[in-house]
C-alpha positions in Angstrom: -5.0 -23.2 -13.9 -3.5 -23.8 -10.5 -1.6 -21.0 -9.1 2.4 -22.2 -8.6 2.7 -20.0 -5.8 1.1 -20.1 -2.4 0.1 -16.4 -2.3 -2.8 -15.6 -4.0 -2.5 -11.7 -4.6 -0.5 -10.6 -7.9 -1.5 -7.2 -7.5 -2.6 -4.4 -5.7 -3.9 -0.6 -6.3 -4.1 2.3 -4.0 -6.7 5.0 -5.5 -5.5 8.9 -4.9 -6.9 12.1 -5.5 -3.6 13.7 -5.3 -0.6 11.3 -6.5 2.5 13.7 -4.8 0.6 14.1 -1.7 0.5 9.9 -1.4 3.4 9.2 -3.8 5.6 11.4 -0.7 3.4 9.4 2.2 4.3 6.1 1.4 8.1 6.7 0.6 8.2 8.6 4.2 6.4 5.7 5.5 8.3 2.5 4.3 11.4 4.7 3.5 11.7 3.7 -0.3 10.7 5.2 -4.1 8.0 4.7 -6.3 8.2 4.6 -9.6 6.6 5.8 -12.1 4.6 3.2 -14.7 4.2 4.1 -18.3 0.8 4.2 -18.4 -0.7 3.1 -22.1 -1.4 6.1 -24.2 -5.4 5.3 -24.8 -6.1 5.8 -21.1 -6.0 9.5 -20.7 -5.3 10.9 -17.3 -3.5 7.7 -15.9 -1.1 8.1 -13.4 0.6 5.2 -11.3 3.5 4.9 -9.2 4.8 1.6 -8.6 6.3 0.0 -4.7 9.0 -1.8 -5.3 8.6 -5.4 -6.2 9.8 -8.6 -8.1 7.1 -9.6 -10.4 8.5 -13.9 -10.7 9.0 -14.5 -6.7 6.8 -14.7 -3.6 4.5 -11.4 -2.9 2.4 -8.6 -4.5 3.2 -5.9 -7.0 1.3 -3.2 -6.3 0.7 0.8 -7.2 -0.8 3.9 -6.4 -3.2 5.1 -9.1 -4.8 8.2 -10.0 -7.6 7.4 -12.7 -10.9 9.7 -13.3 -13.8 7.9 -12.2 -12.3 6.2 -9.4 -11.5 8.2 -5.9 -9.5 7.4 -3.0 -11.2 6.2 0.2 -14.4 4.4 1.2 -13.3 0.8 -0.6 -13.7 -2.0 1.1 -10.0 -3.8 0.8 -7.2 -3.8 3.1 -3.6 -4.4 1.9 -1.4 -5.8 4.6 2.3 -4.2 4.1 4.9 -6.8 5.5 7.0 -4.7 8.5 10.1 -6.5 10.6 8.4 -5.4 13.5 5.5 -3.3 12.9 8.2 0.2 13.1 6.8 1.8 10.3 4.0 3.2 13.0 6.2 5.9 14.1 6.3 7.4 10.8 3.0 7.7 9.3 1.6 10.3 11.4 5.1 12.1 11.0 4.1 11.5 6.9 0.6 13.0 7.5 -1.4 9.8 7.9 -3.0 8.4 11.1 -2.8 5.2 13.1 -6.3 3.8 13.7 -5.2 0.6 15.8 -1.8 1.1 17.3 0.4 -2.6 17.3 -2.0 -5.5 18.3 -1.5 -8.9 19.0 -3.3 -11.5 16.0 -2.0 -14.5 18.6 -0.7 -16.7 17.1 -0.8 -14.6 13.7 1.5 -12.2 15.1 0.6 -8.6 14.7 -0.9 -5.9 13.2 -1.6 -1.8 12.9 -4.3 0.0 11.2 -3.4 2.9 9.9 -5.3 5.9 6.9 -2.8 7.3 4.2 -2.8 11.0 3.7 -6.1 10.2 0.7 -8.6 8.5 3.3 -7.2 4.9 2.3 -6.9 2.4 5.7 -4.3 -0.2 4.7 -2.1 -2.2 7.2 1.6 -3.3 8.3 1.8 -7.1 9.5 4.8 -8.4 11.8 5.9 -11.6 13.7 7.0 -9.6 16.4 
């Protein structure tokens, strides 16, 4: 079946050893609240905390998720956040993280930083400017 809408990502998850520590990075980054998820009662020891999203327009939902087994850092994906203009920088090492690649030009792509969350996780913000 043909996905109706051009991006292909429907979903995202952020692993976490410790889901206050990162639950508090990422609202001090991007200044907003996660949510909690109900998480269904068979899968014991499931936490997730959800960005904020709109499951039926363009973009990702996404969470951060603590589930035995499965520990932060070390994966091999990258989530992208959007940013206006890459200003989110100044405040993850004010939240604890660290910028790996401060704001770059992509050309034509616009830009990009590289940052680690406060569990190990490298993620990144995208701009136009």
């Amino acid at each position: 079946m043909e996905n109706p809408q051009s991006n292909p990502i429907v979903w995202f998850e952020i692993y976490v050893d410790n889901m206050p520590r990162a639950k508090k990075f990422y609202e001090a980054v991007f200044q907003t609240t996660l949510e909690k998820l109900p998480a269904p009662e068979e899968e014991g020891g499931l936490i997730m905390h959800t960005f904020p999203s709109n499951m039926t327009s363009y973009g990702s939902g996404g969470a951060l998720v603590k589930m035995e087994g499965f520990n932060a850092g070390g994966n091999s994906t990258l989530v992208y956040f959007y940013s206006e203009d890459c200003h989110e920088e100044a405040n993850i090492e004010a939240a604890g993280g660290k910028v790996v690649r401060p704001k770059m030009s992509i050309g034509e792509y616009g830009f990009i930083v590289l940052a680690t969350d406060t569990e190990g996780n490298m993620f990144g913000l995208h701009s136009m400017k």
